[in-house]
N, C-alpha and C positions, 0 to 999 in steps of 0.2 A: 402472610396471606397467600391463599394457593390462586394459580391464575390458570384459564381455559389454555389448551393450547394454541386452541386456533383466535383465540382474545391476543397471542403473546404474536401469534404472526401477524396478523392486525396489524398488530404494534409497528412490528420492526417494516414495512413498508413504509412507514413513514420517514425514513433515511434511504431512502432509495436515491437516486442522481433527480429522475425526473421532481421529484417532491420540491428540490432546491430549486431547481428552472419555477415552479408555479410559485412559490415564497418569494425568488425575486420579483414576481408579477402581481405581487401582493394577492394573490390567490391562496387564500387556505380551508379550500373547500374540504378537502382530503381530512386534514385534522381538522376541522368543523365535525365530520360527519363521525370522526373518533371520540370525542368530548361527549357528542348527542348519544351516541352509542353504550358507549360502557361510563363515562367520566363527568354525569349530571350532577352528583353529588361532592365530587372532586369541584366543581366549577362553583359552586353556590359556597364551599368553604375559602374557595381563592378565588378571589374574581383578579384574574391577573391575566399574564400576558400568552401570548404562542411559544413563547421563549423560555416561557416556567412551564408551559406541559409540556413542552417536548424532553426539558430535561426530568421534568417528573417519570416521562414516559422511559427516557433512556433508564435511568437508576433501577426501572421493575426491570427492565431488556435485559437488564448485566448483571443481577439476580437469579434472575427466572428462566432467561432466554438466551444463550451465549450461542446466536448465528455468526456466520461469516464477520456481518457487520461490526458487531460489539467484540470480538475476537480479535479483529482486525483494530482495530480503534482504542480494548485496553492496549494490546500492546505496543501501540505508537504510545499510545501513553505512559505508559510505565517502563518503556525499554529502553523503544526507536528516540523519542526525542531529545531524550537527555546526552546523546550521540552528534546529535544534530551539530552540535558547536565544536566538536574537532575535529580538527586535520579540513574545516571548509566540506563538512559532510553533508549530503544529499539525499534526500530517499524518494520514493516515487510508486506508485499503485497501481498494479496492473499493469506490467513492465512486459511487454510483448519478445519473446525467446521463442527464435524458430516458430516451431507449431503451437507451441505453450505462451500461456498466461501468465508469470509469476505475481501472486498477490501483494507482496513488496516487494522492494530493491533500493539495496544502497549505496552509494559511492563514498569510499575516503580512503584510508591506505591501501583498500582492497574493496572488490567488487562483490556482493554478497546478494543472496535472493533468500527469503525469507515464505516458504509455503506453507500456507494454512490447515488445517487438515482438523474439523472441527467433528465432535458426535455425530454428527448430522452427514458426512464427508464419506463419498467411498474412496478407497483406495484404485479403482480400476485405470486410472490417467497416470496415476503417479511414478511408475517404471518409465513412460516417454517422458515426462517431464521432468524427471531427475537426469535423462539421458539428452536432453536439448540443453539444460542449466548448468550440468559438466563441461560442455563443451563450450562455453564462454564466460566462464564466474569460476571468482578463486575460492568462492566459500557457499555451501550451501545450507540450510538450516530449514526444520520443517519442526514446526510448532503444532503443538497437538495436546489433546488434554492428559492429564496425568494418567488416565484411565486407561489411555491407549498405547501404554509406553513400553509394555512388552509387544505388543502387534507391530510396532514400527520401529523396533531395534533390528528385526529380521534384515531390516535393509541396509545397504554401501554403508562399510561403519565408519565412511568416509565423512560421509553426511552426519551436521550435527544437529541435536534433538534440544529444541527449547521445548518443558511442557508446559502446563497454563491450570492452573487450579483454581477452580470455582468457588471451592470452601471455605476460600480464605481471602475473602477478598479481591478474588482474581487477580492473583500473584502468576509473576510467571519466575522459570528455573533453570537455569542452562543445567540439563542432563548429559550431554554431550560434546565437545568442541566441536565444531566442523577442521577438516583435515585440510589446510591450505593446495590451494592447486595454481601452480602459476603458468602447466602446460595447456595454454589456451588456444582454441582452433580460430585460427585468422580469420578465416572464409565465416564461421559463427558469427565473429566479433564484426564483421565486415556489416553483416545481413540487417545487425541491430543499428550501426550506423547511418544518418541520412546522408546524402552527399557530400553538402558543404564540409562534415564532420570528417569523412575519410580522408576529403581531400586536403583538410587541415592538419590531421596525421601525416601526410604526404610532403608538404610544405615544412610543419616542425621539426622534422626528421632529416630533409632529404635536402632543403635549405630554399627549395622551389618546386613547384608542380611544371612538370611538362604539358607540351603542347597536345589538349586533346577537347574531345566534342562530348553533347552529353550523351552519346551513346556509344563513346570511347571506353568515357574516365572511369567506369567501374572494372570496365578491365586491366587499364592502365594503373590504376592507382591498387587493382588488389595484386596483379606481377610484383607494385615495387610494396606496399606491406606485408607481403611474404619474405620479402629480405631483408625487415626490422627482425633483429633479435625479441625473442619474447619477454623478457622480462621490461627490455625499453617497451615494446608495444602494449604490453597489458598497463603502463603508468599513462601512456597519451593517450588509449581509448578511456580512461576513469576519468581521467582530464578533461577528456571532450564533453562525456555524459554528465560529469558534474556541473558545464555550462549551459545545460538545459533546465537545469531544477531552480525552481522556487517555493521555497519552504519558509518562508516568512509569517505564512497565515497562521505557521501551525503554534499552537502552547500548551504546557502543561498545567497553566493555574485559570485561564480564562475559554470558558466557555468549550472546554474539550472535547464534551460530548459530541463534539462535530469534526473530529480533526480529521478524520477519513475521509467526511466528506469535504473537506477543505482540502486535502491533498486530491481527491481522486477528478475534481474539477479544475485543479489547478489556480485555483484560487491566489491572489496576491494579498496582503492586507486591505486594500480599500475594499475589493471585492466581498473579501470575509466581513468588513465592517459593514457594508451596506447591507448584507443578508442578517445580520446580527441587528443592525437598526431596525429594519423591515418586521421581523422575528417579534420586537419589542412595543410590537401593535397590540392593543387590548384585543381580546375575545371576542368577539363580537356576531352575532351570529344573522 
């Protein structure tokens, strides 16, 4: 079935962050107004819940519509999670790098950032953003459609290229390895750290933190993390980042279609449970 374009943006608004804040509020006015819209005839053959259109709705999105969101969501699905369980690995959405964004990010034997780079995507950010992700991550990887895999070979053949093919399922392909990097810039890795975090590199390492204030210790603590050798420092900053994640919400066989959003809200299991109960409200208009 051929669907409008702008029926397909429609659509994918409904996986926005705000959308989950109104569903925990038992608010579903938004997808109310989507059902009344295009999905009358859909509701008269399912008289069912929130929980069956949304994933009705997600199936045409990953079809017809592969934005940011569904790009991002198959492949936590089909890649990221199956990862998840060795080495105590972590991943995390919108992982803030210097002036950049990165759309994923992983921790487990190495530090990796995973850039999106969808049809719909320009490339004009993407030279700062490979040059902020250098500077603190031993592996970089930019995910992109099949289509586009001679346009972004052009670049660091350092960098490596997952692509992501629509035709099939929405398969993805490692094109490329990424080129291990373990010369990391301190003062990078410094910037993504929060205090308590550096200062417990400080501690691990040095066996105690010296005496300072808190408009000391950033300076005190980046003199003595400059004189951790790098390969000790890049294992006790992934250490530290990995005691920040929780990934518990996230699954490959239950209720997937949301795992983006369950990662990018930080969701724990109850939280995901309760949006998932909530979800399992009849239709009601």
């Amino acid at each position: 079935m051929k669907y409008d374009i702008n029926q397909l943006r429609d659509y994918s608004s409904l996986f926005l962050r705000n959308e989950v804040l109104s569903w925990l509020k038992s608010d579903f006015t938004s997808v109310n107004f989507k059902i009344e819209r295009y999905d009358e005839n859909w509701l008269k053959i399912n008289k069912s819940t929130y929980l069956d259109y949304l994933k009705y709705v997600y199936s045409i999105l990953a079809v017809n519509y592969q934005n940011e969101y569904i790009f991002k969501n198959e492949f936590l699905n089909k890649w990221l999670i199956s990862e998840l369980g060795e080495d105590n690995s972590k991943v995390f959405s919108e992982f803030r790098v210097g002036n950049s964004v990165a759309d994923l990010a992983m921790f487990n034997g190495y530090s990796k950032i995973f850039e999106i780079k969808t049809k719909f995507d320009s490339d004009s950010r993407l030279p700062l953003q490979l040059e902020n992700y250098k500077r603190a991550f031993n592996q970089i990887y930019l995910i992109i459609p099949e289509s586009k895999i001679s346009f972004y070979k052009k670049y660091d053949k350092q960098i490596g290229l997952i692509t992501f093919n629509s035709n099939s399922d929405n398969s993805f392909e490692l094109n490329r390895k990424a080129v291990i990097n373990l010369e990391i810039d301190p003062i990078a890795m410094l910037n993504i750290l929060h205090s308590t975090e550096y200062k417990s590199i400080v501690k691990n390492y040095f066996g105690d933190i010296p005496k300072m204030t808190s408009f000391s210790q950033f300076k005190i603590c980046s003199e003595l993390i400059l004189e951790i050798p790098q390969n000790e420092l890049n294992k006790l900053f992934i250490a530290e980042i990995k005691n920040r994640g929780i990934n518990e919400a996230l699954s490959s066989r239950y209720h997937k279609e949301f795992n983006q959003l369950f990662l990018a809200l930080k969701m724990n299991r109850n939280k995901k449970n309760k949006m998932i109960d909530l979800l399992k409200t009849p239709i009601q208009f």
